[in-house]
ChimeraX commands (.cxc) that place a marker at each C-alpha (Angstrom):
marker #1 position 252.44,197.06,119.43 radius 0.5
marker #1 position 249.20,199.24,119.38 radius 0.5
marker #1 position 248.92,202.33,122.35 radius 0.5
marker #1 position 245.95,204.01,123.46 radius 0.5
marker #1 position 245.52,208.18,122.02 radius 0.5
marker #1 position 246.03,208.71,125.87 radius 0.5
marker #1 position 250.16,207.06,125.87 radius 0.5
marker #1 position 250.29,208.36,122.09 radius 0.5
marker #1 position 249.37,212.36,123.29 radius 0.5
marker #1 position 251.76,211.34,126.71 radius 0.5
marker #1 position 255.20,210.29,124.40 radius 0.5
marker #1 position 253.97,212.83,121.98 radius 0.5
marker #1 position 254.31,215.84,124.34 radius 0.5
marker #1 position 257.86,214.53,126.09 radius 0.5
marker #1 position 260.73,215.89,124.48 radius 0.5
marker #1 position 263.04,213.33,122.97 radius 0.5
marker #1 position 260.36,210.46,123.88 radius 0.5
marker #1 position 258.25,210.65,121.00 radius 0.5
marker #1 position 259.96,209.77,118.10 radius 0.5
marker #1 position 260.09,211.69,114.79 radius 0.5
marker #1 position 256.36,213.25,115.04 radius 0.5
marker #1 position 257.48,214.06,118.75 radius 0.5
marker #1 position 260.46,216.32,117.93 radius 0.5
marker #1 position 258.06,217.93,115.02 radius 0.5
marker #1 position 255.72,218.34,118.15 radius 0.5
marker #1 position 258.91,219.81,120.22 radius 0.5
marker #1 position 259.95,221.99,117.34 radius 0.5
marker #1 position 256.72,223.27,116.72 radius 0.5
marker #1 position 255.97,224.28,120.01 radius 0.5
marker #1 position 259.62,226.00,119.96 radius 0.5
marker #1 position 259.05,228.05,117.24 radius 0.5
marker #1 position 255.50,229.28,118.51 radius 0.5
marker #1 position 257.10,229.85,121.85 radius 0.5
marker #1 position 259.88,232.17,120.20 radius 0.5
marker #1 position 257.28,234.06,117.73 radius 0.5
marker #1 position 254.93,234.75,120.99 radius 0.5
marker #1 position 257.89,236.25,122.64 radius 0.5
marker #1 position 258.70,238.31,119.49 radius 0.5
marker #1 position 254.63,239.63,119.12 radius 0.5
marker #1 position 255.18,240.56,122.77 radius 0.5
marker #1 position 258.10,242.93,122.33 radius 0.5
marker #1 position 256.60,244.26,119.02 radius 0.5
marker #1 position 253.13,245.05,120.65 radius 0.5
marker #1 position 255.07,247.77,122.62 radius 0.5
marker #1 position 256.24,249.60,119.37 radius 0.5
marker #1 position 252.90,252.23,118.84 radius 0.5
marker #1 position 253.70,251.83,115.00 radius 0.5
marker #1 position 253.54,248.43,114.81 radius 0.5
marker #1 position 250.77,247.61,116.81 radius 0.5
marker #1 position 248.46,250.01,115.36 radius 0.5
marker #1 position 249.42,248.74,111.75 radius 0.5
marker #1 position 249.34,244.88,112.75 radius 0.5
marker #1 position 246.63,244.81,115.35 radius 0.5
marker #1 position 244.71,242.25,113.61 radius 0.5
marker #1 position 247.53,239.72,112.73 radius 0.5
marker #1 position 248.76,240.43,116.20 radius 0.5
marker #1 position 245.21,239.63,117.69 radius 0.5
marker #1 position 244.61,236.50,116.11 radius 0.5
marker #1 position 248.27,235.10,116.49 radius 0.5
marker #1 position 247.36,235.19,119.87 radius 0.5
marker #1 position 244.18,233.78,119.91 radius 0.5
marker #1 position 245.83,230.76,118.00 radius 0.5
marker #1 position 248.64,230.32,119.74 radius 0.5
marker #1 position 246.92,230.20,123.77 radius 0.5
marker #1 position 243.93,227.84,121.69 radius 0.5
marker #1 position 247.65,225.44,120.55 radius 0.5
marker #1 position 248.81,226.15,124.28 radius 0.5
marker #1 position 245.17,225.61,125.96 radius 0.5
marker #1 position 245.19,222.04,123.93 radius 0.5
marker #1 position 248.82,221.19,124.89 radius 0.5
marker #1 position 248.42,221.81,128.66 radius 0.5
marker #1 position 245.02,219.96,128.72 radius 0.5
marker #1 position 247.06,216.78,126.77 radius 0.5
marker #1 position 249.80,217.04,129.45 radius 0.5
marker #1 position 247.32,216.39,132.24 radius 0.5
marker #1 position 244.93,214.58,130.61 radius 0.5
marker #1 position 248.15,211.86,129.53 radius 0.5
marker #1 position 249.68,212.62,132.87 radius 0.5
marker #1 position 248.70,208.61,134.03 radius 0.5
marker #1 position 250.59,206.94,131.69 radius 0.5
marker #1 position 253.14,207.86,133.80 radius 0.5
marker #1 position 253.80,205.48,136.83 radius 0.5
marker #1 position 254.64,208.20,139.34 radius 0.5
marker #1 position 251.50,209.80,138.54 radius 0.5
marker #1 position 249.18,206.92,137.88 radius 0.5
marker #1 position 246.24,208.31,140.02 radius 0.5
marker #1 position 243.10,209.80,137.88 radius 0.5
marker #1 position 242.29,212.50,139.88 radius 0.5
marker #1 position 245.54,212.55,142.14 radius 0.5
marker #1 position 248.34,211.53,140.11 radius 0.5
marker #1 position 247.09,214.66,137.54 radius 0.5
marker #1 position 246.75,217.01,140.65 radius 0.5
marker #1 position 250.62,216.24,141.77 radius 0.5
marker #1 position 251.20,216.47,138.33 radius 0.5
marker #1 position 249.91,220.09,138.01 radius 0.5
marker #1 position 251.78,221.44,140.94 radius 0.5
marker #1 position 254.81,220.52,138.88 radius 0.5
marker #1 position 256.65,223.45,138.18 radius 0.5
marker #1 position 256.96,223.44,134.22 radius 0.5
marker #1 position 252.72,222.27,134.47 radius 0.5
marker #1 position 252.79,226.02,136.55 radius 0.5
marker #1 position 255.08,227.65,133.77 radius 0.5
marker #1 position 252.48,226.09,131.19 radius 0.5
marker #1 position 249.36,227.51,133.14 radius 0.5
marker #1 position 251.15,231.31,133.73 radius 0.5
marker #1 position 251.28,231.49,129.79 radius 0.5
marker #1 position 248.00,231.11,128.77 radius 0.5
marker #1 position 246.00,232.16,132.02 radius 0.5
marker #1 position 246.67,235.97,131.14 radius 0.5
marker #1 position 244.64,235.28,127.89 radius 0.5
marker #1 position 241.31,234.15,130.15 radius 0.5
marker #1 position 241.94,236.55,132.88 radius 0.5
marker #1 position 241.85,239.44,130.25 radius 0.5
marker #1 position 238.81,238.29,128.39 radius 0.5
marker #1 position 236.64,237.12,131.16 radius 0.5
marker #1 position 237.22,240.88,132.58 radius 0.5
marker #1 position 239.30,240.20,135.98 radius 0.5
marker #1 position 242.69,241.40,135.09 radius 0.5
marker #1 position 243.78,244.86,133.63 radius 0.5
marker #1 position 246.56,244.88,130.89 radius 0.5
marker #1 position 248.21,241.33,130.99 radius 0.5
marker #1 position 249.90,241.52,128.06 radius 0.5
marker #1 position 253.92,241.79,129.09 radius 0.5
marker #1 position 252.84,238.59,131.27 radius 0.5
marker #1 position 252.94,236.53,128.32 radius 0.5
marker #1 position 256.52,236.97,127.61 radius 0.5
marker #1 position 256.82,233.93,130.49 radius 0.5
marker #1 position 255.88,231.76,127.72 radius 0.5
marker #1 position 259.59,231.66,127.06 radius 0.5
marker #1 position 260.35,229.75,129.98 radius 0.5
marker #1 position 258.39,226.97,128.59 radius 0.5
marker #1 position 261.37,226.35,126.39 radius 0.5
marker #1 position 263.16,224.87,129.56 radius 0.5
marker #1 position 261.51,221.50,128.92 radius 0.5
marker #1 position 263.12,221.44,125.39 radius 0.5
marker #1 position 266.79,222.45,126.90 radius 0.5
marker #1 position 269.00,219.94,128.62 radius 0.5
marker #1 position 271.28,222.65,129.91 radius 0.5
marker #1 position 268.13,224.53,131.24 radius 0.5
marker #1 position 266.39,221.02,132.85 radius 0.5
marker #1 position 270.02,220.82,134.74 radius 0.5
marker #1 position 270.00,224.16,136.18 radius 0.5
marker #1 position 266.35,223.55,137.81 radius 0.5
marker #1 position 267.34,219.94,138.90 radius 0.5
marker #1 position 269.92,222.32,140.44 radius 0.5
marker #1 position 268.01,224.21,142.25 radius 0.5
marker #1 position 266.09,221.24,143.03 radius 0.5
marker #1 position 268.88,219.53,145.05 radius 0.5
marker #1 position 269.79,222.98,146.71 radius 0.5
marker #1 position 266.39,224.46,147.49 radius 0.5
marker #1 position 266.26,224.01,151.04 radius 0.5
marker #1 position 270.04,225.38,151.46 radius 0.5
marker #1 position 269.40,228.41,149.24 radius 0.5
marker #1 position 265.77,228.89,151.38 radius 0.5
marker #1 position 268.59,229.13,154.19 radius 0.5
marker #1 position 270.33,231.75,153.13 radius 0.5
marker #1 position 267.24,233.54,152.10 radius 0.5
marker #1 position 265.65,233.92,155.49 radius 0.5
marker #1 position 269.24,235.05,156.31 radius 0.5
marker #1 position 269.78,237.68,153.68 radius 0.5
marker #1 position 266.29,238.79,154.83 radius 0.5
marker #1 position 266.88,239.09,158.68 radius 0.5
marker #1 position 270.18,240.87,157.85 radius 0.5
marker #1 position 267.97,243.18,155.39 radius 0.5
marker #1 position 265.84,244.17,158.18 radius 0.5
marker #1 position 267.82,244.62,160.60 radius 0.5
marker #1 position 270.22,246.69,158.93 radius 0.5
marker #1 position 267.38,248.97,157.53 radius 0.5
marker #1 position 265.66,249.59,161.07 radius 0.5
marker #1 position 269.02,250.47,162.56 radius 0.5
marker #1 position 269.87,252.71,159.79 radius 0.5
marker #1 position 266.70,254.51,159.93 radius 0.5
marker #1 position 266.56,254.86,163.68 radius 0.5
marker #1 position 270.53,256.92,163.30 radius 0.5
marker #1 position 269.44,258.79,160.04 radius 0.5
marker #1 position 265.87,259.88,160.58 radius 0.5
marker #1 position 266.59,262.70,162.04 radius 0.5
marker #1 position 269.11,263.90,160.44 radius 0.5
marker #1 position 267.61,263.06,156.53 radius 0.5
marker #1 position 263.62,263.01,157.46 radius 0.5
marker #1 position 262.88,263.29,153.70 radius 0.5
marker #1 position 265.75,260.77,152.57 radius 0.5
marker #1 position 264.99,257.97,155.30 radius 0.5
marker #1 position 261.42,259.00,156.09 radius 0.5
marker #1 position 260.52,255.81,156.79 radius 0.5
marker #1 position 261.67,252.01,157.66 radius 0.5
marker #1 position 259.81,250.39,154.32 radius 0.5
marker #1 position 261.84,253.46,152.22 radius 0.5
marker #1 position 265.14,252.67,154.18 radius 0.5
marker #1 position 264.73,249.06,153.10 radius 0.5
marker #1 position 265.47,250.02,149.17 radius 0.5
marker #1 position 269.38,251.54,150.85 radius 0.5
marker #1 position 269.19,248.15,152.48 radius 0.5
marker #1 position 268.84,245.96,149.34 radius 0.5
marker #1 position 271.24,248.55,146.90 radius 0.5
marker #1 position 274.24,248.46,149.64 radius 0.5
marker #1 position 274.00,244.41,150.70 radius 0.5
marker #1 position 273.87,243.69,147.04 radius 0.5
marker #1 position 276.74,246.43,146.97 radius 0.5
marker #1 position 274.83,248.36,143.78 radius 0.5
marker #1 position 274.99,251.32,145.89 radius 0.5
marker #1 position 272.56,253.85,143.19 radius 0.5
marker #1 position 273.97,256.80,145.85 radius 0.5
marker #1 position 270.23,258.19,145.89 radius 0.5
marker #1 position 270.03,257.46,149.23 radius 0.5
marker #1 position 273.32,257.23,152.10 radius 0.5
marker #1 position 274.15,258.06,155.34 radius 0.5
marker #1 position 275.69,260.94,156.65 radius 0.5
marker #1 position 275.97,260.56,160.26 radius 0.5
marker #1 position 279.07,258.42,161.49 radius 0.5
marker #1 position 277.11,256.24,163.36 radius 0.5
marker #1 position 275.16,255.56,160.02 radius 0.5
marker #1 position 278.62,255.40,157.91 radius 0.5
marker #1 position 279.49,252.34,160.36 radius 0.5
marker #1 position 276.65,250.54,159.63 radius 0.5
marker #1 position 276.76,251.22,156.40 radius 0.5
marker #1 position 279.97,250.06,155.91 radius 0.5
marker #1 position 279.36,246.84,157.92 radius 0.5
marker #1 position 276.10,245.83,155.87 radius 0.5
marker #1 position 278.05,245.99,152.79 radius 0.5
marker #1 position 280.89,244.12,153.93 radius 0.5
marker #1 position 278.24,241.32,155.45 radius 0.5
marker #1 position 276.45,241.62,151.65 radius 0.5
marker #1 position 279.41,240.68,150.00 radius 0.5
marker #1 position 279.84,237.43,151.46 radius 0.5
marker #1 position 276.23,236.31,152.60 radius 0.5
marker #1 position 274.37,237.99,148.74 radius 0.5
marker #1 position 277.21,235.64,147.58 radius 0.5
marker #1 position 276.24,232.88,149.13 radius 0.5
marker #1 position 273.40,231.09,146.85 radius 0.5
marker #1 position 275.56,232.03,143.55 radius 0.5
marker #1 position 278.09,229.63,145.50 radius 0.5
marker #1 position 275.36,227.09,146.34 radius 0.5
marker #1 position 274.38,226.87,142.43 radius 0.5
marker #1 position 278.35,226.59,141.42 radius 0.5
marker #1 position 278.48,224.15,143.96 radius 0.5
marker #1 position 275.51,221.97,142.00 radius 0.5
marker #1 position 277.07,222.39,138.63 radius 0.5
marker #1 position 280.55,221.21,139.69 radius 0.5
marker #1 position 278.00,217.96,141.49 radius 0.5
marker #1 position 276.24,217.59,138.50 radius 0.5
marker #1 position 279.22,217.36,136.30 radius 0.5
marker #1 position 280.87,214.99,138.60 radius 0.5
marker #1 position 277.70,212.84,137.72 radius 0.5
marker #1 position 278.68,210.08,134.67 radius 0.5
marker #1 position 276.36,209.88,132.33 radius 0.5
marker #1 position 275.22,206.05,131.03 radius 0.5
marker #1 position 277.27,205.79,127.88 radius 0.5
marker #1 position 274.75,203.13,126.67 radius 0.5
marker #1 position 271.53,205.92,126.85 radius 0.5
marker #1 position 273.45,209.38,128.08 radius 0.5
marker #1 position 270.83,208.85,131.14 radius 0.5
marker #1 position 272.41,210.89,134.12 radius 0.5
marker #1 position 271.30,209.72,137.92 radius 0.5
marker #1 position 267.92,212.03,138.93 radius 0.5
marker #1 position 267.32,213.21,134.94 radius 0.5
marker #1 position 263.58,212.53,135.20 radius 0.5
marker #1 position 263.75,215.46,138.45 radius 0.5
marker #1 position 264.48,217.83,135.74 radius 0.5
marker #1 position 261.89,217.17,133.00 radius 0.5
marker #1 position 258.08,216.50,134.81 radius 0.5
marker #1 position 257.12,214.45,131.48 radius 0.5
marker #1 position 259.83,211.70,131.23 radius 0.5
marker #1 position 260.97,208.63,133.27 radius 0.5
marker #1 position 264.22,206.56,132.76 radius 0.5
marker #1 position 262.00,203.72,134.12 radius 0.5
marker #1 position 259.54,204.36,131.09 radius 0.5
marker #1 position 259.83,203.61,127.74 radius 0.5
marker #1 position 258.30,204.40,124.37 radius 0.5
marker #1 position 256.90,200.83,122.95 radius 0.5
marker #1 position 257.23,202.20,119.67 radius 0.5
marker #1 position 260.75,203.01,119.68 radius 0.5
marker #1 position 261.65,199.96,121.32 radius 0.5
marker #1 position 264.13,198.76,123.87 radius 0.5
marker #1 position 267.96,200.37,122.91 radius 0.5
marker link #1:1,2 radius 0.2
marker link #1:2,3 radius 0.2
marker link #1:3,4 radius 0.2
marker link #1:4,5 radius 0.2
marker link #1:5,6 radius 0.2
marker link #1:6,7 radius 0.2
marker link #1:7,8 radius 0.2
marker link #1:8,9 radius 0.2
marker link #1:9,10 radius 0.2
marker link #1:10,11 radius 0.2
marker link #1:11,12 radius 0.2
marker link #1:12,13 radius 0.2
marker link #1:13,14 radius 0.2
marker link #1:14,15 radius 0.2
marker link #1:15,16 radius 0.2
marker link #1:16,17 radius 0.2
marker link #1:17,18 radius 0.2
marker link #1:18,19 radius 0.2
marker link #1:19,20 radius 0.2
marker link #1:20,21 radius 0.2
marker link #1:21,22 radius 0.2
marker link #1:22,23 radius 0.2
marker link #1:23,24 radius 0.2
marker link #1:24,25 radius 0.2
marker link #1:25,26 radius 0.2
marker link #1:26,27 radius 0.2
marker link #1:27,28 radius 0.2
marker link #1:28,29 radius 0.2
marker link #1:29,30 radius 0.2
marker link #1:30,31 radius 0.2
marker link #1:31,32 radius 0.2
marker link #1:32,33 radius 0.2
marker link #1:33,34 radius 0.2
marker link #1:34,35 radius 0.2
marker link #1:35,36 radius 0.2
marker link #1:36,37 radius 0.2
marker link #1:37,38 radius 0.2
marker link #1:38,39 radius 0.2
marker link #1:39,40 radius 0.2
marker link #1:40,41 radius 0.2
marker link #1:41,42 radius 0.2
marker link #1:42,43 radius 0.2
marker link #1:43,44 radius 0.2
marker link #1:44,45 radius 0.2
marker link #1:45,46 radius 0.2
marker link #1:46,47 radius 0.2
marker link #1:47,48 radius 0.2
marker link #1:48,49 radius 0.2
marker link #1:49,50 radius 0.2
marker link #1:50,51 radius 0.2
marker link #1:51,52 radius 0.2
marker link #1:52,53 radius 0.2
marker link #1:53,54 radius 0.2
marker link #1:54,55 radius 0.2
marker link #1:55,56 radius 0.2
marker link #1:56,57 radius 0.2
marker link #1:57,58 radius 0.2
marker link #1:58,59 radius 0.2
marker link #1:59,60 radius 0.2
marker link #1:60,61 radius 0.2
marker link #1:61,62 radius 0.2
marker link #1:62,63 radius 0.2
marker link #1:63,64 radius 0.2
marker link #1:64,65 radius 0.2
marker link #1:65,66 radius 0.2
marker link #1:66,67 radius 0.2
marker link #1:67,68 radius 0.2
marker link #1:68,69 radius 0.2
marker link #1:69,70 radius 0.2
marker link #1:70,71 radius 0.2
marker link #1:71,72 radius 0.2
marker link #1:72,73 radius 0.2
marker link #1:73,74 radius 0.2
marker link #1:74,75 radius 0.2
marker link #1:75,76 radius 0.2
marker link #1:76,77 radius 0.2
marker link #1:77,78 radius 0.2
marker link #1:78,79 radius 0.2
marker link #1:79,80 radius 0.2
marker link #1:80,81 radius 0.2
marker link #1:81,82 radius 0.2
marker link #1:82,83 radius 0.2
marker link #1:83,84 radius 0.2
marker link #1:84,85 radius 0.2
marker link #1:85,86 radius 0.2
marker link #1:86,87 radius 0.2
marker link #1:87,88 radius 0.2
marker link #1:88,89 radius 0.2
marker link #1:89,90 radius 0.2
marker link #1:90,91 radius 0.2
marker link #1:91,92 radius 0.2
marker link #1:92,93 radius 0.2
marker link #1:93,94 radius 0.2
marker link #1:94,95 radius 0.2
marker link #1:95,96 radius 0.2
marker link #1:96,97 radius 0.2
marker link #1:97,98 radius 0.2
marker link #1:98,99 radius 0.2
marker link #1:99,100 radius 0.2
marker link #1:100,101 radius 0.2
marker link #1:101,102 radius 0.2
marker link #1:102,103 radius 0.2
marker link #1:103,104 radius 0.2
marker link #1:104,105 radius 0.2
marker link #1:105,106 radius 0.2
marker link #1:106,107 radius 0.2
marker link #1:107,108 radius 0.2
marker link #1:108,109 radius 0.2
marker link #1:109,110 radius 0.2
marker link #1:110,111 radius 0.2
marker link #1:111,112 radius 0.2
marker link #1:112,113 radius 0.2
marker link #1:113,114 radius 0.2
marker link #1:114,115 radius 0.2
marker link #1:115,116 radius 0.2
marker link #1:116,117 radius 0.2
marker link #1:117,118 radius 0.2
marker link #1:118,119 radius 0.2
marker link #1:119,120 radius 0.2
marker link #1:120,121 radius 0.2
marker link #1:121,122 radius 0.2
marker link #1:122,123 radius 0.2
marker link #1:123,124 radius 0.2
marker link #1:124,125 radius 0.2
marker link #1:125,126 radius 0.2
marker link #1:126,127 radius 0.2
marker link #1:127,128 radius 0.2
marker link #1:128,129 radius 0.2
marker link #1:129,130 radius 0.2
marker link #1:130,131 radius 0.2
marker link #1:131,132 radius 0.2
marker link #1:132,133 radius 0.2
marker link #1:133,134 radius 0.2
marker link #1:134,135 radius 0.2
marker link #1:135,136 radius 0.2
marker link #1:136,137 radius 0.2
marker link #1:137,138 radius 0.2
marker link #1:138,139 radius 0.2
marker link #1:139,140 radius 0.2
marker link #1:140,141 radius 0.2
marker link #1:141,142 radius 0.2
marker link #1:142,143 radius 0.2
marker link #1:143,144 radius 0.2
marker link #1:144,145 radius 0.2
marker link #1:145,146 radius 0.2
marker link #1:146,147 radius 0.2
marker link #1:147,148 radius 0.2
marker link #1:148,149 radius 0.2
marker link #1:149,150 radius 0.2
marker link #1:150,151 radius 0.2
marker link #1:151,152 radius 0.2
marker link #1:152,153 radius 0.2
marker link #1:153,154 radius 0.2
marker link #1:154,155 radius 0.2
marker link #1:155,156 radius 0.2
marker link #1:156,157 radius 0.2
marker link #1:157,158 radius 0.2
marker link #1:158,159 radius 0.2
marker link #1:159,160 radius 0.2
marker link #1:160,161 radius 0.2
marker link #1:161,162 radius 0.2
marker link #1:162,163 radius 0.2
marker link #1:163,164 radius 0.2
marker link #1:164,165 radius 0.2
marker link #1:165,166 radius 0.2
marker link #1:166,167 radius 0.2
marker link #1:167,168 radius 0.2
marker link #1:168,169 radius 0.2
marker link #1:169,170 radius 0.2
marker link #1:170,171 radius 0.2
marker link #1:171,172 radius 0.2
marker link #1:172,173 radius 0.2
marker link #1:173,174 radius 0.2
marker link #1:174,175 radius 0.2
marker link #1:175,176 radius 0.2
marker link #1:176,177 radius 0.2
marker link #1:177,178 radius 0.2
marker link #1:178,179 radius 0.2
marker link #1:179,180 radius 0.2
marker link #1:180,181 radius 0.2
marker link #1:181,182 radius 0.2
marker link #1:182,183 radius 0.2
marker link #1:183,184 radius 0.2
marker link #1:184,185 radius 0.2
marker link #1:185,186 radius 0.2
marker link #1:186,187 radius 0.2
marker link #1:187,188 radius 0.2
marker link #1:188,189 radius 0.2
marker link #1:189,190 radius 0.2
marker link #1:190,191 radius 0.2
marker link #1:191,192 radius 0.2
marker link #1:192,193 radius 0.2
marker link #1:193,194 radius 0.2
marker link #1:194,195 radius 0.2
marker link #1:195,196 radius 0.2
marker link #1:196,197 radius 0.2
marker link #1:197,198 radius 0.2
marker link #1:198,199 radius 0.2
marker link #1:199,200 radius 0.2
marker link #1:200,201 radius 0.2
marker link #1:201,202 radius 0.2
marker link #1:202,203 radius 0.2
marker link #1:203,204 radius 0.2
marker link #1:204,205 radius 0.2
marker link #1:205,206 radius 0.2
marker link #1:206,207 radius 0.2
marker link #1:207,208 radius 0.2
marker link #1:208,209 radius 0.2
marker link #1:209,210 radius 0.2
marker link #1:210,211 radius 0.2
marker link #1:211,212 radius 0.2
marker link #1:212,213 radius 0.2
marker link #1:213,214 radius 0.2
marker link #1:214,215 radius 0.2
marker link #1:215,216 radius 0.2
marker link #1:216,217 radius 0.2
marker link #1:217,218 radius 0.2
marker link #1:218,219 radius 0.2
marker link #1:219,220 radius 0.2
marker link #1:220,221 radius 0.2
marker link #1:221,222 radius 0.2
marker link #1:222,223 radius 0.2
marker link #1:223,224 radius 0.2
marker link #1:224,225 radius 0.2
marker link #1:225,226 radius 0.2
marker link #1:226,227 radius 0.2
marker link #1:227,228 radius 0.2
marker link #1:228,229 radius 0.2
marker link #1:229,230 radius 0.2
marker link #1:230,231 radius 0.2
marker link #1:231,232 radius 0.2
marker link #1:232,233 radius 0.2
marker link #1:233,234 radius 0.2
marker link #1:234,235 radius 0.2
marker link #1:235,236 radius 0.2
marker link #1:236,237 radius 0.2
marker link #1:237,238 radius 0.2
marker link #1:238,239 radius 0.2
marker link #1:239,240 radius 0.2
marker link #1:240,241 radius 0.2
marker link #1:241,242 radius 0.2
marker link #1:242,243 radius 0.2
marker link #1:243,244 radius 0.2
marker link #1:244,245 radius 0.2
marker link #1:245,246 radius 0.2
marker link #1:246,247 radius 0.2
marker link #1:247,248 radius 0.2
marker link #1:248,249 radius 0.2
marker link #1:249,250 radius 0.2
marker link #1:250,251 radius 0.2
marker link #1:251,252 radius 0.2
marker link #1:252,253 radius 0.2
marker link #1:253,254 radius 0.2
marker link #1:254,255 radius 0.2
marker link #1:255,256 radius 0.2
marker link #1:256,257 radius 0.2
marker link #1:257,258 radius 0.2
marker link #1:258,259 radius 0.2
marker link #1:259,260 radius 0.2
marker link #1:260,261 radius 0.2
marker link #1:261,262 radius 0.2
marker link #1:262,263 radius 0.2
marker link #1:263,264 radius 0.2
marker link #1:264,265 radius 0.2
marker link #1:265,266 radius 0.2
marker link #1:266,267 radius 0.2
marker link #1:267,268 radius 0.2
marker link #1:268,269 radius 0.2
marker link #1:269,270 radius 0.2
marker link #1:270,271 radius 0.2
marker link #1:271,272 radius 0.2
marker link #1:272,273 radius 0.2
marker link #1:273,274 radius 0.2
marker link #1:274,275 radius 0.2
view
């Protein structure tokens, strides 16, 4: 059965969908993902930059040109998927997807940079190694994850947050006084906020007055249990997820296609025919 370039480029770019040129595709992409993280890192060493500034320069240019093409496929093939089977607005919805986002952070650095409107970019392109997420099943279950759990862990959030502030004001309004330099201000008193809810606690900056002891104490006690909280939520999705069976005729688990934007149970490869 013949396919258009268009559902050729779509299977093509979705891991474990494309046959045996896809996973060459998938592996390629892999490996350039881990040797731009690697050119990153080294670009920070003075000796080897200066030494390797041209290989350096031009394994960059290559690999955003590979990256530029592979975005452009994803949206450009984006239709041949039936959830996103509008021209203009299936490939919009489509974009907003976070792994299209992840896809657009690692080579928009390149353009910002060379059409003069960003400074030095450079460490941004180490977030081309979340683009491996697509490729990883263990990865595509943790964002399904947090998925399912977003609006619970946007909960506790706003929560952690109001407790933040509050804590911080109070503090500063007791300790002002008494440490003008230390808590000279409510935006500085918000860094002892976040170091004793998280219960870090650096000791650069603490309260000496007893009223500002008590509250100490009581924000860290509240941070235990509350910057707990979404760690819990995610446990709470893994033990969900595992409770999940997987199809032993296609190992397809219930809500897979939420975790990779490129795939669809309900959407098969013509070439590799039906299982």
């Amino acid at each position: 059965m013949s396919t258009s370039p268009r559902r050729t480029t779509f299977f093509l770019l979705s891991p474990d969908r494309g046959g045996q040129a896809g996973k060459v595709v998938d592996w390629l992409i892999m490996a350039l993902i881990f040797v731009n993280v690697a050119a990153v890192m080294l670009e920070t060493v003075d000796s080897v930059a200066r030494e390797y500034r041209t290989v350096l320069f031009w394994l960059e240019v290559g690999s955003v040109a590979l990256f530029t093409v592979e975005y452009l496929g994803r949206i450009w093939s984006a239709v041949e998927h039936p959830d996103y089977s509008g021209p203009i607005s299936g490939r919009i919805r489509f974009a907003s997807r976070p792994l299209l986002i992840v896809d657009l952070l690692a080579v928009l650095p390149f353009y910002l940079v060379a059409f003069g409107l960003g400074g030095d970019l450079r460490v941004l392109r180490a977030l081309r190694f979340l683009k491996l997420i697509r490729y990883s099943r263990s990865l595509s279950v943790f964002v399904r994850i947090l998925e399912q759990k977003k609006t619970d862990l946007v909960v506790v959030t706003v929560v952690d947050a109001v407790l933040l502030v509050v804590a911080s004001n109070l503090v500063y309004l007791v300790e002002h006084q008494a440490q003008p330099e230390t808590f000279s201000s409510i935006p500085q008193t918000l860094w002892w906020g976040v170091v004793t809810l998280t219960t870090v606690g650096y000791g650069d900056m603490h309260p000496v007055t007893p009223a500002g002891q008590l509250l100490g104490g009581l924000t860290a006690v509240l941070g235990i249990g509350l910057f707990a909280l979404p760690a819990s939520l995610i446990a709470s999705g893994f033990l969900e997820e595992s409770r999940q069976r997987a199809c032993p005729r296609c190992g397809h688990r219930p809500g897979d296609d939420l975790g990779d934007d490129t795939t669809s149970a309900r959407f098969e490869n013509p070439r590799q025919g039906r299982r």
